[in-house]
C-alpha positions as CSV (number, residue, x, y, z in Angstrom):
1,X,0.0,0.0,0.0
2,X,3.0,2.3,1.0
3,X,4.5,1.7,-2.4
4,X,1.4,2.4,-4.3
5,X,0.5,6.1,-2.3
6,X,4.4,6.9,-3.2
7,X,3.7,6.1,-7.0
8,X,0.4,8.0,-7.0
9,X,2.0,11.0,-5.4
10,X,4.6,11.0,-8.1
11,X,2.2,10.6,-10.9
12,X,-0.1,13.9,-9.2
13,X,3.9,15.8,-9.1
14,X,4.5,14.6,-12.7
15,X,1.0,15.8,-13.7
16,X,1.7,19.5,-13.0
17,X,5.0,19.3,-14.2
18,X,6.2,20.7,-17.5
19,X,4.6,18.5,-19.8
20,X,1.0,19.1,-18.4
21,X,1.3,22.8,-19.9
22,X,2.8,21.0,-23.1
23,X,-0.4,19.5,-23.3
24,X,-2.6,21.9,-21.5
25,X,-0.9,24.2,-25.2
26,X,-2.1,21.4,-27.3
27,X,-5.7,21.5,-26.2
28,X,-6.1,25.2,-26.5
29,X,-4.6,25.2,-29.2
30,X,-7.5,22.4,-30.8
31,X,-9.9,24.2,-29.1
32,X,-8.9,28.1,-30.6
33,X,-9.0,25.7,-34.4
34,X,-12.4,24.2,-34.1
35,X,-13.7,27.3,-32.9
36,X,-12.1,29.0,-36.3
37,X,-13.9,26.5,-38.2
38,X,-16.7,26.8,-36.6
39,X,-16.7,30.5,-36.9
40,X,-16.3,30.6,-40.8
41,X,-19.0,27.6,-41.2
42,X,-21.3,30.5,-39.9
């Protein structure tokens, strides 16, 4: 159990390290296109 609530806590560190705002970029970025597209459909 000890081994698996050290594991999780690095996971939660790892999640709000530098690749969540690679990704956190990646969805904006998807969202800011479909909006575009949704935007010149209109």
């Amino acid at each position: 159990m000890e081994a698996s609530k050290t594991s999780s806590g690095t996971t939660l560190r790892n999640a709000f390290g530098p690749k969540s705002l690679i990704f956190t970029s990646l969805i904006l970025i998807s969202i800011t296109e479909s909006l575009r597209l949704l935007q010149q459909e209109l």
